[in-house]
N, CA, C and O of each residue as an XYZ file, in Angstrom:
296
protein
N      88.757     36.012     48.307
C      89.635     35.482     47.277
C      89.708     36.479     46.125
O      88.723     37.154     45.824
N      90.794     36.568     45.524
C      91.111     37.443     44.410
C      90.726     36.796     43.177
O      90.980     35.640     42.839
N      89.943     37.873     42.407
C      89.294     36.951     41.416
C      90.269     37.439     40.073
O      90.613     38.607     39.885
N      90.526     36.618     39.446
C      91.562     36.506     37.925
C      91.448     38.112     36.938
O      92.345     38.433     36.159
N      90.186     38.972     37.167
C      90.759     40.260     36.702
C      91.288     40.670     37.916
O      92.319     41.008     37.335
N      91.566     40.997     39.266
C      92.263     41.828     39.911
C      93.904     41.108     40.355
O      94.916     41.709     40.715
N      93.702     39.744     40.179
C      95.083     39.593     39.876
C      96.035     39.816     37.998
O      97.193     40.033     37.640
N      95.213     39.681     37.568
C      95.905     40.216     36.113
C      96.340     41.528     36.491
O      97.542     41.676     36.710
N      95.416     42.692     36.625
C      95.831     43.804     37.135
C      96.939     44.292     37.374
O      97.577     45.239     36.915
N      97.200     43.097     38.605
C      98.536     43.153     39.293
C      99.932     43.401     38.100
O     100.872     44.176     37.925
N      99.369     42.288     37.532
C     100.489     41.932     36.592
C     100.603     42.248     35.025
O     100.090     41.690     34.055
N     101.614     43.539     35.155
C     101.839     44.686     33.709
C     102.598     44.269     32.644
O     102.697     44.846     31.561
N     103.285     42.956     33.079
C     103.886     42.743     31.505
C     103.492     42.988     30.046
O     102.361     42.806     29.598
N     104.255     43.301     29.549
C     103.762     43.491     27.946
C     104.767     42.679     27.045
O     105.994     42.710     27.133
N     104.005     41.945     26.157
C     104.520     40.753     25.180
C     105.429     40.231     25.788
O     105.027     40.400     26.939
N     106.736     39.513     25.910
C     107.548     38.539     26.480
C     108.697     39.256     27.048
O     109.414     39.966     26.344
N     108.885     39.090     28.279
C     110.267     39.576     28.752
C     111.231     39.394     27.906
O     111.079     38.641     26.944
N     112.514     40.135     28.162
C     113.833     39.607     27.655
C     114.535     38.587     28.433
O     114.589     38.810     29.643
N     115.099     37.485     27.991
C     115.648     36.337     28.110
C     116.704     36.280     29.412
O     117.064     35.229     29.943
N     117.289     38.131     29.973
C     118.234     38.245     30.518
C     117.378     38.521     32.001
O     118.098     38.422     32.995
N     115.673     38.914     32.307
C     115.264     39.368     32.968
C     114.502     38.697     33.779
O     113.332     38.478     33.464
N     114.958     38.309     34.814
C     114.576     37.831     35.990
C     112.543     38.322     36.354
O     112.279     39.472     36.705
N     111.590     37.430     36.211
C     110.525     37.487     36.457
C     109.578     36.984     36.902
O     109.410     35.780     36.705
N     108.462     37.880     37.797
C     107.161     36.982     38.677
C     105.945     36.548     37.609
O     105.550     37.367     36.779
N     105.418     35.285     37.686
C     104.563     35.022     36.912
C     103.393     34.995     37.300
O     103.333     35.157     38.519
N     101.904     34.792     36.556
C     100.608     34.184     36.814
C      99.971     33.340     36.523
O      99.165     33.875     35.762
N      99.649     32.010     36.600
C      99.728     31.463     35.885
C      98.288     30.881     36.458
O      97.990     31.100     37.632
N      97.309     30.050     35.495
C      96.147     29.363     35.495
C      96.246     28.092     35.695
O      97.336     27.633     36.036
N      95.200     27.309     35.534
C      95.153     26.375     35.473
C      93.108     25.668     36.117
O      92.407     26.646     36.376
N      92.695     24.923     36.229
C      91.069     24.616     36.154
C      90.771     25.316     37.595
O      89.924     26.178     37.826
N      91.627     24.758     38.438
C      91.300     25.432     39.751
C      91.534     27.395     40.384
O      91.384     27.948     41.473
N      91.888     27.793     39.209
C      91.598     29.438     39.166
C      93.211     29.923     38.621
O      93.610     29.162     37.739
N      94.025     30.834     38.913
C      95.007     31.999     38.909
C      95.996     31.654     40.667
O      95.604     31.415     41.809
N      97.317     31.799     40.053
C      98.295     31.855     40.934
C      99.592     32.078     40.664
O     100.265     31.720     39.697
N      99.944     32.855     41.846
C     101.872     33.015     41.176
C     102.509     32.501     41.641
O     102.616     32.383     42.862
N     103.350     31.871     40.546
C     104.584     30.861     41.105
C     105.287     31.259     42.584
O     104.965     32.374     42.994
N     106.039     30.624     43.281
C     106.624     30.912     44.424
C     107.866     31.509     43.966
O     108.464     32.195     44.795
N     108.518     31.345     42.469
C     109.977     31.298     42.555
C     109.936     32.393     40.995
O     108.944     32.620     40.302
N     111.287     32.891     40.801
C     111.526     33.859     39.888
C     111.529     32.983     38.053
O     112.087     31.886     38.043
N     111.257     33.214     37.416
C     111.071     32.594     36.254
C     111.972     33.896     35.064
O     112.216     35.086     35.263
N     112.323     32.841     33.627
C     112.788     33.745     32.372
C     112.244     33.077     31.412
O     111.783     31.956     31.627
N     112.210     33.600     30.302
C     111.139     33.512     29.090
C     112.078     33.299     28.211
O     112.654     34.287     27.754
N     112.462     31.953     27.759
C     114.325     31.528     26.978
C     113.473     30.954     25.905
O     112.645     30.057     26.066
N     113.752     31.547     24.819
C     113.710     30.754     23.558
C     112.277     29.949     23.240
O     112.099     28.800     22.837
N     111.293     31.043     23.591
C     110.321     30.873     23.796
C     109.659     29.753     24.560
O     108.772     29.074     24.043
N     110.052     29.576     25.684
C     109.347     28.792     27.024
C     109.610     29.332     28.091
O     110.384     30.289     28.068
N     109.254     29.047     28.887
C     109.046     29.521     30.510
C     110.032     28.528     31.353
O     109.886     27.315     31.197
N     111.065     29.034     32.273
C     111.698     28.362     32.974
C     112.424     28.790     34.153
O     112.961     29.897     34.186
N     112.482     27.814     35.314
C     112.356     28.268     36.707
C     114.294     28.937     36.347
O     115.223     28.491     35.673
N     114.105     30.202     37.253
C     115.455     30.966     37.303
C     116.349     30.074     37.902
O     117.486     30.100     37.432
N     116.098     29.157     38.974
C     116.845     28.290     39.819
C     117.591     27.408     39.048
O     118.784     27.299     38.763
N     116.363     26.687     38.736
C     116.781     25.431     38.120
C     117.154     25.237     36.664
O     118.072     24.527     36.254
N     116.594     25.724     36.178
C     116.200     26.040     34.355
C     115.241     25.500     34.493
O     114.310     26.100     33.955
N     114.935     24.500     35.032
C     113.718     23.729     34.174
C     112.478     24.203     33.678
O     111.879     25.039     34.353
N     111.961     23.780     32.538
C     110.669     24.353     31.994
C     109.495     24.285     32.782
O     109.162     23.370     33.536
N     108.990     25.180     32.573
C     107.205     25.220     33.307
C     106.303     24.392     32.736
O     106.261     24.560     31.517
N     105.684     23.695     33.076
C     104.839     23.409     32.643
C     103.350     23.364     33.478
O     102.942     22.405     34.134
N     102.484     24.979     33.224
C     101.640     25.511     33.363
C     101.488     26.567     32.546
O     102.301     26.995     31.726
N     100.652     26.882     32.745
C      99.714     28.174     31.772
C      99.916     29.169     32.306
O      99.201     29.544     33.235
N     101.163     30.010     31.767
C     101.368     31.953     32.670
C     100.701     32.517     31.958
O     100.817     32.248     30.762
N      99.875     33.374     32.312
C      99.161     34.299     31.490
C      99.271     35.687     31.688
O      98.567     36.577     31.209
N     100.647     35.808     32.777
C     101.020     37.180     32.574
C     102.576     37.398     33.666
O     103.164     36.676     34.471
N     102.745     38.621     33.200
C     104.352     38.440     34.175
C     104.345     39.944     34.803
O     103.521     40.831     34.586
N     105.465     39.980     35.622
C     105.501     41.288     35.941
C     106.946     41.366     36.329
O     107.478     40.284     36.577
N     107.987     42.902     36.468
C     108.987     42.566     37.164
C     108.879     41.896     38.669
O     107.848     41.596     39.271
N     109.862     41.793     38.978
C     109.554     41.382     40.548
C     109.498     42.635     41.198
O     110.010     43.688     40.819
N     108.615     42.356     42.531
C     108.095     43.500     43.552
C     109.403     43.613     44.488
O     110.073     42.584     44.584
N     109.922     44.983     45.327
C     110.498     44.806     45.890
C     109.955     44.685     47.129
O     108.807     45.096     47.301
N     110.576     44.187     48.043
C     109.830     42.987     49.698
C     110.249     44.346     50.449
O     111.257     45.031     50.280
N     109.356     44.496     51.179
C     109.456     45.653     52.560
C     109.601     44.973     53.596
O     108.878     44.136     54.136
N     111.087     45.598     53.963
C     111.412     45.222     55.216
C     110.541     44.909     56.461
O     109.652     45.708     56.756
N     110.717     43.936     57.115
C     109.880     43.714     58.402
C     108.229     43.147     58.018
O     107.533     42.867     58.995
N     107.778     43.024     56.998
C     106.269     42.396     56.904
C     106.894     40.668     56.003
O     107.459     40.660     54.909
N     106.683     39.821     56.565
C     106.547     38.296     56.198
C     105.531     38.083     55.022
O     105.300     36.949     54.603
């Protein structure tokens, strides 16, 4: 299992995305560190799913752009 410094690591954001920028999150909670399944934006200071809008409600404690997916690995 990946322990919460080597997934921070992962994730280089610095202070809050811009509002226009599509992003992967990390987020906590009692049972350890995890990233959302889905793309998130940082609007008017809250967190909200790119899909839907709707607000997050969990603890991100860090972002990153999104990774690009290599062909052929699931």
């Amino acid at each position: 299992m990946a322990t919460r410094e080597k997934r921070l690591a992962q994730f280089d954001g610095n202070g809050a995305p811009s509002p226009d920028q599509c992003v992967e999150v990390l987020c906590e909670d009692h049972s350890g560190t995890y990233q959302l399944p889905f793309a998130c934006r940082f609007i008017d200071g809250q967190w909200r799913n790119d899909t839907t809008g709707g607000a997050l409600e969990v603890n991100v404690i860090a972002w990153r752009k999104p990774r690009e997916k290599q062909a052929g690995l699931v």
